[in-house]
C-alpha positions in Angstrom: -247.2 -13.3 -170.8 -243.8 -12.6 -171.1 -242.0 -9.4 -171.3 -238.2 -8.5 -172.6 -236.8 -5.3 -171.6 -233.3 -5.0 -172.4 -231.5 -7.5 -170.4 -234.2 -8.2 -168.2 -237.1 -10.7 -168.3 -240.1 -10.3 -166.8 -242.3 -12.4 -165.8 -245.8 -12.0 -164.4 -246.0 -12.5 -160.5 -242.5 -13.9 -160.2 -239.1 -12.4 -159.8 -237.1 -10.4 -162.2 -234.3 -12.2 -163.6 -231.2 -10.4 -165.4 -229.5 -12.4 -168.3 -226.1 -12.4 -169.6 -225.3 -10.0 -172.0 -223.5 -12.1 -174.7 -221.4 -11.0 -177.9 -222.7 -13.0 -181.3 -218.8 -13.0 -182.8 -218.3 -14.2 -186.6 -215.0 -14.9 -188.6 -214.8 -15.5 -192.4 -212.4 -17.5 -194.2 -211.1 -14.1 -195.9 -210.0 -16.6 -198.8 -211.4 -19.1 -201.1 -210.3 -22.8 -201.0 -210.5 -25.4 -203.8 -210.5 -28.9 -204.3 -210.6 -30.3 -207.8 -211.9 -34.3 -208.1 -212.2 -37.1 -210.6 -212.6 -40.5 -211.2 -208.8 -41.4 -209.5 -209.0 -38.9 -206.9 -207.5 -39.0 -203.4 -207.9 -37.0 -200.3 -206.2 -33.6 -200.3 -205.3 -31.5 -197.3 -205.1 -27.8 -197.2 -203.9 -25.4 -194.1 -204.4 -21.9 -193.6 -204.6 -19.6 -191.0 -207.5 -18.0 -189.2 -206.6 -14.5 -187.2 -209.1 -13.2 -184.7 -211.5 -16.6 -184.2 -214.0 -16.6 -181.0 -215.8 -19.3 -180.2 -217.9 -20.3 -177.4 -219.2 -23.7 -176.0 -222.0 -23.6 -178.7 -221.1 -22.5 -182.3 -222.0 -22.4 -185.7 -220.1 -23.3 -189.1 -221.5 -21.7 -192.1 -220.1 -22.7 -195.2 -220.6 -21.4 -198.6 -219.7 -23.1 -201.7 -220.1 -24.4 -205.5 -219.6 -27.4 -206.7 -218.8 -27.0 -210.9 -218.2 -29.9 -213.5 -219.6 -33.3 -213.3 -221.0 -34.7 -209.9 -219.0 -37.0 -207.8 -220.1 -40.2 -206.8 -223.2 -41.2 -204.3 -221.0 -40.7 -201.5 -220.8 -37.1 -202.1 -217.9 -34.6 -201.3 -216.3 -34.7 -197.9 -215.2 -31.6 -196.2 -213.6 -31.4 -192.8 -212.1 -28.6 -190.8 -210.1 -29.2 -188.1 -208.8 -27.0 -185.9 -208.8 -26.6 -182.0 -208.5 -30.4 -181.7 -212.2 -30.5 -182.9 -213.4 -31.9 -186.4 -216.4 -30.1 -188.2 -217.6 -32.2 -191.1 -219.5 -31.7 -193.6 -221.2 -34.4 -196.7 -221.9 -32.3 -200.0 -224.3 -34.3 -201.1 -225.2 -34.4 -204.7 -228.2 -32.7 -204.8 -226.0 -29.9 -203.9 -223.5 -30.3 -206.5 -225.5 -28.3 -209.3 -223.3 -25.1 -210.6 -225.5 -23.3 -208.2 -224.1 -21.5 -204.6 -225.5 -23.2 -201.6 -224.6 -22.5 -198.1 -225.2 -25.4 -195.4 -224.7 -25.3 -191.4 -223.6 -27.3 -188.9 -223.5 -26.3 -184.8 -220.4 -27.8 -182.9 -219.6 -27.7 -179.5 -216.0 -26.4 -178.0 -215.0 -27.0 -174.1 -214.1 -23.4 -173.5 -214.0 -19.9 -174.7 -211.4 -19.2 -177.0 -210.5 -15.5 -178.9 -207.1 -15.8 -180.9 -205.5 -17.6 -184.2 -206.0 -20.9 -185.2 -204.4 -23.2 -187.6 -206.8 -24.6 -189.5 -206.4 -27.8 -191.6 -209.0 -28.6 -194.5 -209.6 -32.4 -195.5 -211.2 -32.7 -199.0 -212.3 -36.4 -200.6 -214.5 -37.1 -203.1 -214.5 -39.4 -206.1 -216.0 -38.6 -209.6 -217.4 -41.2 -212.0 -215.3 -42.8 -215.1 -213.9 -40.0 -217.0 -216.2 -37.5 -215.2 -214.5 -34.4 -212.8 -215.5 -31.4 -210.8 -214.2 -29.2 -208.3 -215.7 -27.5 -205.0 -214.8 -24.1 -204.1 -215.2 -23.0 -200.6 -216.3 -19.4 -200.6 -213.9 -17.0 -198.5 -217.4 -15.6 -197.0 -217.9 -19.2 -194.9 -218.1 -17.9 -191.5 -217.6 -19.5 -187.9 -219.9 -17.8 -185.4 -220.0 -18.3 -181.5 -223.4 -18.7 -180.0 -224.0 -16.9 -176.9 
């Protein structure tokens, strides 16, 4: 059986251990972000900037969104944020791309703490079918979290 008492974990017959007492941090976007697509699309790219990020070696990008109009092709709706010289990528599949909000997740590593700005740069691309267009809209309540 295993016990949790605060900070401390107990453990039948063995010694007590005390565990680090980590800070789950989250930053929104604070601002929506659109990309509008068609059948002669081409990639755009969007910057902004971020005030107050933490992250941690292990974090999580939560990103909410609509995709409204037609769908794009098979090869869905690329989204990538870059920032911190790391790329966080996401493929809106077209299952997803229904007129309906959907949030999806991904975890990404970074190779040290870090608690500041960031300049962040936002890579859209996605094609629509002949005469066919639609446009994603990044919700400004997509979060980055640190996990401790």
């Amino acid at each position: 059986m295993v016990m949790l008492a605060g900070s401390v974990l107990s453990l039948p017959n063995s010694p007590t251990y005390s565990l680090h007492n980590w800070t789950l941090s989250q930053t929104t976007l604070n601002q929506e972000i659109s990309y509008e697509f068609n059948d002669s699309s081409v990639e755009s790219v969007q910057n902004f900037l971020l005030t107050d990020l933490t992250l941690s070696v292990f974090n999580f990008f939560n990103l909410s969104f609509i995709v409204e109009g037609d769908k794009s092709t098979s090869d869905g709706i690329s989204v990538s944020f870059q920032f911190q010289g790391i790329n966080v990528d996401f493929v809106i599949e077209r299952i997803y791309q229904d007129n309906v909000n959907h949030s999806i997740s991904q975890s990404f590593f970074f190779n040290h703490d870090y608690n500041g700005d960031a300049n962040i740069t936002v890579v859209f691309s996605a094609l629509a079918s002949y005469g066919k267009s639609g446009i994603i809209r990044i919700f400004s309540n997509s979060e980055i979290q640190n996990l401790p």
